[in-house]
VOVEX-191803 format. One record per residue: residue number from 0; residue in one letter; y, x, z of N, C-alpha, C in turn. Coordinates in Angstrom, 2 decimals. Layout:
// residues N
{nr:NUM | rest:a | n.north:Y | n.east:X | n.up:Z | ca.north:Y | ca.east:X | ca.up:Z | c.north:Y | c.east:X | c.up:Z}
...
***
This chain:
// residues 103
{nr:0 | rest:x | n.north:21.14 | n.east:15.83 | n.up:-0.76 | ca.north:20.22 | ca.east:16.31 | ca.up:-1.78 | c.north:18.88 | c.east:15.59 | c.up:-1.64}
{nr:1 | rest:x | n.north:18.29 | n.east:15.11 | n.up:-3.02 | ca.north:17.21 | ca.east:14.23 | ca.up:-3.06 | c.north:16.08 | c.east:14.95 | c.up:-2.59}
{nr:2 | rest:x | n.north:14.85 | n.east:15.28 | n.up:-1.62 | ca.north:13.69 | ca.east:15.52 | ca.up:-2.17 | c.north:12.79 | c.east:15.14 | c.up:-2.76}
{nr:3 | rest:x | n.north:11.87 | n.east:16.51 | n.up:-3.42 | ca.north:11.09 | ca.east:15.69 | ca.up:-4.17 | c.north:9.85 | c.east:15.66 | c.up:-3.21}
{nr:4 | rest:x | n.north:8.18 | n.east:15.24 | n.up:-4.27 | ca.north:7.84 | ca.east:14.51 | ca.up:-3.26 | c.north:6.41 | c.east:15.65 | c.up:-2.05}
{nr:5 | rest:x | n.north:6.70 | n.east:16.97 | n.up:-2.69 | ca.north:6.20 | ca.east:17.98 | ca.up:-1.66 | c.north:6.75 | c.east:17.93 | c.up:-0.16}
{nr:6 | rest:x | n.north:8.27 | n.east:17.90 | n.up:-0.40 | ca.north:9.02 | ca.east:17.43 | ca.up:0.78 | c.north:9.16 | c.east:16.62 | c.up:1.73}
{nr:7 | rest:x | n.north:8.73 | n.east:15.54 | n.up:1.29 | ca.north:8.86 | ca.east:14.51 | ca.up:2.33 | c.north:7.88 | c.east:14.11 | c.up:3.24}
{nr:8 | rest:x | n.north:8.14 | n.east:13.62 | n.up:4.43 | ca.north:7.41 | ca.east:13.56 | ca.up:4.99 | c.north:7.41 | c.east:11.48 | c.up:4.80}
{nr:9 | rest:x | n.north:6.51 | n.east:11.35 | n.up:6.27 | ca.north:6.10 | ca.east:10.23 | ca.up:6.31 | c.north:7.81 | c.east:9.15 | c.up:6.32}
{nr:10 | rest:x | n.north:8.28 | n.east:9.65 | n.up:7.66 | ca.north:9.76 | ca.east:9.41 | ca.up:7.64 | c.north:10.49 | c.east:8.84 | c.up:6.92}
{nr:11 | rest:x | n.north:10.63 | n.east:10.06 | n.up:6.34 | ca.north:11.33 | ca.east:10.19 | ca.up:5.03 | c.north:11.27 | c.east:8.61 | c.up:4.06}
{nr:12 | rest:x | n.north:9.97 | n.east:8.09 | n.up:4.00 | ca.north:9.86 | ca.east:7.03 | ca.up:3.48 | c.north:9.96 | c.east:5.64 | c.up:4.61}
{nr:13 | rest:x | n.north:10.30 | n.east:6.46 | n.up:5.21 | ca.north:10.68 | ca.east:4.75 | ca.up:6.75 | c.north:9.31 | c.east:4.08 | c.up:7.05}
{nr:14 | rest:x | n.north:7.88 | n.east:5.41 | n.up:7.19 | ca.north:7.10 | ca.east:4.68 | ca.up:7.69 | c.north:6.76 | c.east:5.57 | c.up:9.32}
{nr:15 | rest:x | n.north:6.33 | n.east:5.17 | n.up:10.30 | ca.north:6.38 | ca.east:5.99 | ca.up:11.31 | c.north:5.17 | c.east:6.15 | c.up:12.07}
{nr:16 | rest:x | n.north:4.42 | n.east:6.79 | n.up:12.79 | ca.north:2.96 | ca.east:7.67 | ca.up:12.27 | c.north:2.50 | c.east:6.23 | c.up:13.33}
{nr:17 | rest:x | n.north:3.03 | n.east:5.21 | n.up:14.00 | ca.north:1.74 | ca.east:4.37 | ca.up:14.02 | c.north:1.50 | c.east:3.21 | c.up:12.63}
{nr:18 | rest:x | n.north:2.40 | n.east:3.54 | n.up:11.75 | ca.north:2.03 | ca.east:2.62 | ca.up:10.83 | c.north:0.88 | c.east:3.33 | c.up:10.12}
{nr:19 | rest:x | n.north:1.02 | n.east:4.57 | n.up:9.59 | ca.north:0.75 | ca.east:5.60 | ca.up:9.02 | c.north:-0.63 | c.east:5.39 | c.up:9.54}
{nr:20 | rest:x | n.north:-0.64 | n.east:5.57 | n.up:10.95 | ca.north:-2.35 | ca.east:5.36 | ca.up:11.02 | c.north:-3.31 | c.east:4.39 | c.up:10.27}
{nr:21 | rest:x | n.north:-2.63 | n.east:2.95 | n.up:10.60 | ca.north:-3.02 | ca.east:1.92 | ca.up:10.07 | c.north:-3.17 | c.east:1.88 | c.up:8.15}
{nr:22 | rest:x | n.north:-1.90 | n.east:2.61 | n.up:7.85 | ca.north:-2.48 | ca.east:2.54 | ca.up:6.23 | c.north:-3.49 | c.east:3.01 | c.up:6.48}
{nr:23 | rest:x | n.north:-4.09 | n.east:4.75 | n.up:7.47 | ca.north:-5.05 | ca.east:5.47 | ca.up:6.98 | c.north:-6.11 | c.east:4.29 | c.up:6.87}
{nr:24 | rest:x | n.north:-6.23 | n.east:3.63 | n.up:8.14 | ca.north:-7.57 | ca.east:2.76 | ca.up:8.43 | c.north:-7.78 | c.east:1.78 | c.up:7.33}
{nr:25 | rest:x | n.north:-7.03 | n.east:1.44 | n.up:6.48 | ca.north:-6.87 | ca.east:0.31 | ca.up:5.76 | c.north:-7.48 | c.east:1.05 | c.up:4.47}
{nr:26 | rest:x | n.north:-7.01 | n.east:2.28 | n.up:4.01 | ca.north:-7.66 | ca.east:2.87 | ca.up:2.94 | c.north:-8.84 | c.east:3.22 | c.up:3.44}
{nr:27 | rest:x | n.north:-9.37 | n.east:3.79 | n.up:4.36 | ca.north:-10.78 | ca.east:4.17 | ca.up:4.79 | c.north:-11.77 | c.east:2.40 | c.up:4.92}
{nr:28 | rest:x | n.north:-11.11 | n.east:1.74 | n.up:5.15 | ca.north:-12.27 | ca.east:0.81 | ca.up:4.91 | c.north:-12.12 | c.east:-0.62 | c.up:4.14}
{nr:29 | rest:x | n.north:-11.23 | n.east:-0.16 | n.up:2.94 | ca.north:-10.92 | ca.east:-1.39 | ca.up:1.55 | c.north:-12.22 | c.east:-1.33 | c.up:1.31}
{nr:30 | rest:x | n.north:-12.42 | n.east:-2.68 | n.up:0.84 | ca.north:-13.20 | ca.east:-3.18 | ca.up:0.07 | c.north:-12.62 | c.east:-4.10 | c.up:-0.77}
{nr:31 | rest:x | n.north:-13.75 | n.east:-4.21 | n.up:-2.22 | ca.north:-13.13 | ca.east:-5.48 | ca.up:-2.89 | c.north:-11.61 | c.east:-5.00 | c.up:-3.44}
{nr:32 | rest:x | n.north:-10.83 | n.east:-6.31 | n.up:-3.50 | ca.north:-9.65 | ca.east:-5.92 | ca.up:-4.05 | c.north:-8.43 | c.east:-5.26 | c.up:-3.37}
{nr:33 | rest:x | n.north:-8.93 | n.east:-4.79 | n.up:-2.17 | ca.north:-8.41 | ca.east:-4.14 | ca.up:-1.56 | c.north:-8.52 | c.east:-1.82 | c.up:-1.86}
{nr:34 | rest:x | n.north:-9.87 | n.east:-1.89 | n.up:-2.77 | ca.north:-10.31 | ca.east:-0.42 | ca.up:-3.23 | c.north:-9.10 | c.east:-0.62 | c.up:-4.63}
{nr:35 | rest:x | n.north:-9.09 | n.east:-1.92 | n.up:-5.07 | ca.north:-8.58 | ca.east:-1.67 | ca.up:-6.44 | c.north:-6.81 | c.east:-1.55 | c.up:-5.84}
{nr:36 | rest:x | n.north:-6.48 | n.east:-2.24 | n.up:-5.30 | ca.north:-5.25 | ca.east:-1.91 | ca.up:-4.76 | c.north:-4.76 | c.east:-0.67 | c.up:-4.19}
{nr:37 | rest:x | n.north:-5.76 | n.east:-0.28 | n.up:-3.54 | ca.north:-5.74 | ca.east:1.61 | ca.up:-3.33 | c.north:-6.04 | c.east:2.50 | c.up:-4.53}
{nr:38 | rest:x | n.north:-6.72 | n.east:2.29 | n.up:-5.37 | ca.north:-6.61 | ca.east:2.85 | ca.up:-6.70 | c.north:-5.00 | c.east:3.04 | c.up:-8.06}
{nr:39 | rest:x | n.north:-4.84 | n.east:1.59 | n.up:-7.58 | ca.north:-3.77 | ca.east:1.40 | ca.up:-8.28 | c.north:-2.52 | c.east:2.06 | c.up:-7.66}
{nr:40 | rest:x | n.north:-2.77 | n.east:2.65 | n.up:-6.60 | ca.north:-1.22 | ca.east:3.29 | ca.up:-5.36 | c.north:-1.76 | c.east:4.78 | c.up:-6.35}
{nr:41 | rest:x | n.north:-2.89 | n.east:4.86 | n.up:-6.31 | ca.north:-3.21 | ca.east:6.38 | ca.up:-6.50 | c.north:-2.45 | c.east:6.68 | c.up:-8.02}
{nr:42 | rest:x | n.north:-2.67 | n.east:5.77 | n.up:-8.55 | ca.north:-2.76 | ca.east:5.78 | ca.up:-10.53 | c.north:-1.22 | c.east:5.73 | c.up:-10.25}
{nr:43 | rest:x | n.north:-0.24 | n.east:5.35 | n.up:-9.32 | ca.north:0.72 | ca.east:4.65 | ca.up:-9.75 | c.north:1.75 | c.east:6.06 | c.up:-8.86}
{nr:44 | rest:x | n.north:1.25 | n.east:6.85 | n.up:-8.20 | ca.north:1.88 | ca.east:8.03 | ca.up:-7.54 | c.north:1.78 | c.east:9.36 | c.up:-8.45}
{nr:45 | rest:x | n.north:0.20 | n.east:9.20 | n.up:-8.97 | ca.north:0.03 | ca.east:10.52 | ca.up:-10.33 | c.north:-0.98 | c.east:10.06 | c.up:-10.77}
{nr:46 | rest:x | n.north:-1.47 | n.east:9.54 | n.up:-11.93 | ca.north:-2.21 | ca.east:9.48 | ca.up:-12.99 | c.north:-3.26 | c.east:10.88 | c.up:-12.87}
{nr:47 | rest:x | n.north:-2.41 | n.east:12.05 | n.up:-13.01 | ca.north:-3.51 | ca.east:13.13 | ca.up:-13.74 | c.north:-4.10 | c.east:13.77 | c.up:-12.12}
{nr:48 | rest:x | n.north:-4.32 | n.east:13.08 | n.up:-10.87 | ca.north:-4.98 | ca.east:13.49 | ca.up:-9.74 | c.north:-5.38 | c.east:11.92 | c.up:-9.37}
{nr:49 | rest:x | n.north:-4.92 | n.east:11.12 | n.up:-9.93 | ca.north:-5.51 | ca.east:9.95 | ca.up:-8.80 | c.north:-7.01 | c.east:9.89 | c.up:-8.47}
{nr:50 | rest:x | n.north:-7.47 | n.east:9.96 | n.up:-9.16 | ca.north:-9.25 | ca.east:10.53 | ca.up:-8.51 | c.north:-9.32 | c.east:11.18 | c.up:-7.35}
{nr:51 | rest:x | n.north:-8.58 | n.east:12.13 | n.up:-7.24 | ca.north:-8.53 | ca.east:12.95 | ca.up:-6.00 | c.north:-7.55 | c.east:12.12 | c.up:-4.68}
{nr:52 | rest:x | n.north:-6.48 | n.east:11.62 | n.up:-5.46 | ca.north:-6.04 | ca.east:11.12 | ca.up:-4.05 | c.north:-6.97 | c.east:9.63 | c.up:-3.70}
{nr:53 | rest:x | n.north:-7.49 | n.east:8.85 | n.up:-4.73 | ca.north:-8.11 | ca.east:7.72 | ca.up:-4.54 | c.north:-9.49 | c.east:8.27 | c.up:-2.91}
{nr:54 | rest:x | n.north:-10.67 | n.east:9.22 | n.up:-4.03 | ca.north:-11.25 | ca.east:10.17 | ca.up:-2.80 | c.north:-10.53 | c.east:10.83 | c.up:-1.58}
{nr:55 | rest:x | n.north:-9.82 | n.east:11.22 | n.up:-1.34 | ca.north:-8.76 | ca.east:11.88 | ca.up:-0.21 | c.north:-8.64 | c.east:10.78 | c.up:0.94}
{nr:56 | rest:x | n.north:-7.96 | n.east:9.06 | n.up:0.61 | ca.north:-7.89 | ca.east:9.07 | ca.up:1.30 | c.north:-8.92 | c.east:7.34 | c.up:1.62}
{nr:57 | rest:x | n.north:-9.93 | n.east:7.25 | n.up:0.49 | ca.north:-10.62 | ca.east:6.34 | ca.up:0.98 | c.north:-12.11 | c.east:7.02 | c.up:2.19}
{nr:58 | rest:x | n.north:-12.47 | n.east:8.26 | n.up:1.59 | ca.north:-13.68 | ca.east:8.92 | ca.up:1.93 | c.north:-12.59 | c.east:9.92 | c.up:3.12}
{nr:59 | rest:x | n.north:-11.65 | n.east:10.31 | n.up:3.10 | ca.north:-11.36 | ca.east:11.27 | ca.up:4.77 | c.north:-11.08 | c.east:12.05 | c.up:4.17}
{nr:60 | rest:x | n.north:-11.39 | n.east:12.84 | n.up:2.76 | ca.north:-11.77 | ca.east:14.24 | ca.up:2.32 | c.north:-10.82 | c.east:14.65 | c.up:2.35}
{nr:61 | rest:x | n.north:-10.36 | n.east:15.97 | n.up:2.62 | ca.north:-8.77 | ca.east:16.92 | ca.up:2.23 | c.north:-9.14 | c.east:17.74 | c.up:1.20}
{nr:62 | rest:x | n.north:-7.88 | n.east:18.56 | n.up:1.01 | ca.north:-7.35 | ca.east:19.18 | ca.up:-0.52 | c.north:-8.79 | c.east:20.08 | c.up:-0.23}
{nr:63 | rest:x | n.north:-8.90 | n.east:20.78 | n.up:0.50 | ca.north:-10.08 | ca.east:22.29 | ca.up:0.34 | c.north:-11.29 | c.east:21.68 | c.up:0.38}
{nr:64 | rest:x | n.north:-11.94 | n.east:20.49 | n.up:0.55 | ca.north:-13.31 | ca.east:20.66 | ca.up:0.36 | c.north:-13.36 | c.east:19.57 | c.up:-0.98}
{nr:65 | rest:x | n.north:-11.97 | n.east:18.78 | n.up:-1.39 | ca.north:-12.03 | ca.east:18.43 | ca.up:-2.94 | c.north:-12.29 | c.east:19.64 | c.up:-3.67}
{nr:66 | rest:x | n.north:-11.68 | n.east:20.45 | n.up:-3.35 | ca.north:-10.83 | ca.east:21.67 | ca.up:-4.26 | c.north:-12.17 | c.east:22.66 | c.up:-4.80}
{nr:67 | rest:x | n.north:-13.14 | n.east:22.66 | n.up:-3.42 | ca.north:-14.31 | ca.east:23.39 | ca.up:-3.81 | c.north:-15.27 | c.east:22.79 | c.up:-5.01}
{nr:68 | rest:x | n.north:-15.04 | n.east:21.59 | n.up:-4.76 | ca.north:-16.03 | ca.east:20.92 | ca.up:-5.79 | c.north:-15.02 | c.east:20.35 | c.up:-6.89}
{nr:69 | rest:x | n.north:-14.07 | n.east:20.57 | n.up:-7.13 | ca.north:-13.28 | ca.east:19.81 | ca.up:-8.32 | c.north:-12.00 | c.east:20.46 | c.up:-7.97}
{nr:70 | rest:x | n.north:-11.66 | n.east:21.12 | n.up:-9.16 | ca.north:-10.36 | ca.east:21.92 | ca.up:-9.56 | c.north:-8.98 | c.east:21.01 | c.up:-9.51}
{nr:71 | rest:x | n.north:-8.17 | n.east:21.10 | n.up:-8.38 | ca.north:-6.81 | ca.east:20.06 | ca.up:-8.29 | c.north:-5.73 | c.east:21.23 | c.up:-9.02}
{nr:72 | rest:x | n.north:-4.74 | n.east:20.49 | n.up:-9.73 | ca.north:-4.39 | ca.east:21.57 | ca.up:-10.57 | c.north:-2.97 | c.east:21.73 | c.up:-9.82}
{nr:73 | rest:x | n.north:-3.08 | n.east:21.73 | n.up:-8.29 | ca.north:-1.79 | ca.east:22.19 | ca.up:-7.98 | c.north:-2.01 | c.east:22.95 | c.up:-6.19}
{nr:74 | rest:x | n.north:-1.14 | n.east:23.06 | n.up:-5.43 | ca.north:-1.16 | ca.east:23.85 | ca.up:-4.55 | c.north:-1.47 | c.east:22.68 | c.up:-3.06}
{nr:75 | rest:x | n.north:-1.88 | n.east:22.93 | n.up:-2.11 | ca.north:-2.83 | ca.east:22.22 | ca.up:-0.73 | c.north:-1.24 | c.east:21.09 | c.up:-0.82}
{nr:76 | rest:x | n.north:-0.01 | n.east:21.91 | n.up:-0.48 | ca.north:1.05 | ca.east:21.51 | ca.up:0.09 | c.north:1.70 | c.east:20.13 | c.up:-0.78}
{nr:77 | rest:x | n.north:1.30 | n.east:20.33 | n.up:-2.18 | ca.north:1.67 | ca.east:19.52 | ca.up:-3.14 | c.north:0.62 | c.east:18.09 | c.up:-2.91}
{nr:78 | rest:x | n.north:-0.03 | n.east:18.49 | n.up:-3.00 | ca.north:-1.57 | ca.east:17.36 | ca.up:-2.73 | c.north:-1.03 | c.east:16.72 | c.up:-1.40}
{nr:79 | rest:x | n.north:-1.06 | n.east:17.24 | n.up:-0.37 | ca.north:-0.34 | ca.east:16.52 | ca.up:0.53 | c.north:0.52 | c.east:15.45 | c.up:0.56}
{nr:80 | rest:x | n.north:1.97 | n.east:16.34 | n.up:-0.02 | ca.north:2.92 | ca.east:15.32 | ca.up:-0.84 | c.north:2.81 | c.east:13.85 | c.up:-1.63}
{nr:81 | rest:x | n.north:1.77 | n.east:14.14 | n.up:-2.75 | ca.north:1.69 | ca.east:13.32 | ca.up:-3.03 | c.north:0.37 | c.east:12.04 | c.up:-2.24}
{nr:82 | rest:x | n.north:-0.56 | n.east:12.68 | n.up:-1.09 | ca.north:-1.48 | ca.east:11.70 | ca.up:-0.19 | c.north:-0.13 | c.east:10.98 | c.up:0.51}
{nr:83 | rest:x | n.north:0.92 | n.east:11.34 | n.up:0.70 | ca.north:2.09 | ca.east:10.63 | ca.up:1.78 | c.north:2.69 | c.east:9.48 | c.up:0.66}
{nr:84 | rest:x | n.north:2.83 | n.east:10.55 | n.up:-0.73 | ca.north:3.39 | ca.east:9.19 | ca.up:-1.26 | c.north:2.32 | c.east:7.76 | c.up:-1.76}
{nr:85 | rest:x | n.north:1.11 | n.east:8.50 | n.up:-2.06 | ca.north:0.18 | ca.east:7.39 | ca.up:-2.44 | c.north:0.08 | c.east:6.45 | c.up:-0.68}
{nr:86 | rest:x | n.north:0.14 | n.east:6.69 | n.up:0.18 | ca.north:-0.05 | ca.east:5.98 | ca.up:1.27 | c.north:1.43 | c.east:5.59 | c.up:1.33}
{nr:87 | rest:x | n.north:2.51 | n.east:5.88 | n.up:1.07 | ca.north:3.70 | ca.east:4.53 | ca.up:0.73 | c.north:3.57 | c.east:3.91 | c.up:-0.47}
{nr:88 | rest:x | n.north:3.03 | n.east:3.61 | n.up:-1.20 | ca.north:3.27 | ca.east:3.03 | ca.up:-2.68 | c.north:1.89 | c.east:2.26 | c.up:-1.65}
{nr:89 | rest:x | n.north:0.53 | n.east:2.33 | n.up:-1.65 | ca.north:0.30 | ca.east:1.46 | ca.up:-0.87 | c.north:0.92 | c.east:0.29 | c.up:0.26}
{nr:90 | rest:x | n.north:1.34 | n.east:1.03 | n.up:0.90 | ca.north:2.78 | ca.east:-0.22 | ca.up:1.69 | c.north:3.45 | c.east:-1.05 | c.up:0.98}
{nr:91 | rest:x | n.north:3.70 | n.east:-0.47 | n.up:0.11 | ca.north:4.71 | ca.east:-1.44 | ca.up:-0.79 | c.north:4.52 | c.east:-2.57 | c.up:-1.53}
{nr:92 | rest:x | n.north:2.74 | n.east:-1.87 | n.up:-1.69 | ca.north:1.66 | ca.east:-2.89 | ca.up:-2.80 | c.north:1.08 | c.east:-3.98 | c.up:-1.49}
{nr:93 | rest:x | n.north:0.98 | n.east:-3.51 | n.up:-0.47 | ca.north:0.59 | ca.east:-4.47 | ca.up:0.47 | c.north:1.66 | c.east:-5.58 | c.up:0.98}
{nr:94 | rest:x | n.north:2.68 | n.east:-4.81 | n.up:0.68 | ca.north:4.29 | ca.east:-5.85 | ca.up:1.05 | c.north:4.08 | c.east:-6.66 | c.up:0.04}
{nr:95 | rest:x | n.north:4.12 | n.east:-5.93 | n.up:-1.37 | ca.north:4.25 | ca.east:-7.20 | ca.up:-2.25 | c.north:3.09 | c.east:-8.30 | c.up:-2.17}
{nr:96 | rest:x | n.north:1.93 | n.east:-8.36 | n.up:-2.00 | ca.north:1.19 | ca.east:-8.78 | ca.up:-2.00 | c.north:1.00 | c.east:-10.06 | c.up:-1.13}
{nr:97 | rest:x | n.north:1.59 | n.east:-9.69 | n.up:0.09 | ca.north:1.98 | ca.east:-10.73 | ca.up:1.45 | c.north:2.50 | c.east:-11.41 | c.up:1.13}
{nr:98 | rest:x | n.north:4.00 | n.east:-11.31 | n.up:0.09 | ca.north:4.96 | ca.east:-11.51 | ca.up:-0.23 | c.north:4.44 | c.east:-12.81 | c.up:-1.51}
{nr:99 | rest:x | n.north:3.35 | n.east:-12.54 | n.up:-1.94 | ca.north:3.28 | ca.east:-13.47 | ca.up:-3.56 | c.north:2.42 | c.east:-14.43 | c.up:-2.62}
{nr:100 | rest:x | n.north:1.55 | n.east:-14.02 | n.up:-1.73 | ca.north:0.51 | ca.east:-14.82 | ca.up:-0.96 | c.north:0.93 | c.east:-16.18 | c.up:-0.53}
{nr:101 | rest:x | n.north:2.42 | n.east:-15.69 | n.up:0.17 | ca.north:3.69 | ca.east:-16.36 | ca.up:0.90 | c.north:4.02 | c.east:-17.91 | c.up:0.09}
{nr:102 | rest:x | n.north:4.39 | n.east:-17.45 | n.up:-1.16 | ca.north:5.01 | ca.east:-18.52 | ca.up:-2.13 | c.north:4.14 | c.east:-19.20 | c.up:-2.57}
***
């Protein structure tokens, strides 16, 4: 049975928490076309929160002190979900990227 993406963990997507660190560090200090590449993971995981995950995981911030200042229209656990998937769709954008650099 598939999960969706509340469910999954880091794993789940075949990344394993020392990579996981390294995305964090990589989103905490993009610059340049590296913010737009983290934007584009955000836009490209959910459109109608990427603001929030873009903030989440370039600035540190979590779901409750977004949440106080800007209404997320879903539950802590969900937001989560989707910070795991925006930090794999990042991986992927960084794979491809290596990958076009390459040729």
């Amino acid at each position: 049975m598939e999960q969706g993406v509340r469910g999954r963990s880091m794993s789940d997507y075949g990344i394993n928490y020392i990579e996981v660190d390294k995305l964090v560090k990589f989103c905490k200090e993009a610059r340049g076309e590296d913010l737009v590449l983290l934007l584009r993971a955000a836009v490209l995981t959910n459109e109608d929160i990427a603001a929030e995950l873009f903030t989440c995981l370039k600035l540190g911030i979590g779901y409750e002190v977004i949440y106080k200042k800007h209404w997320i229209p879903m539950q802590r656990k969900d937001f989560q979900g989707y910070r795991r998937k925006t930090l794999e769709t990042v991986e992927r954008l960084l794979l491809m990227r290596d990958i076009e650099m390459e040729e």
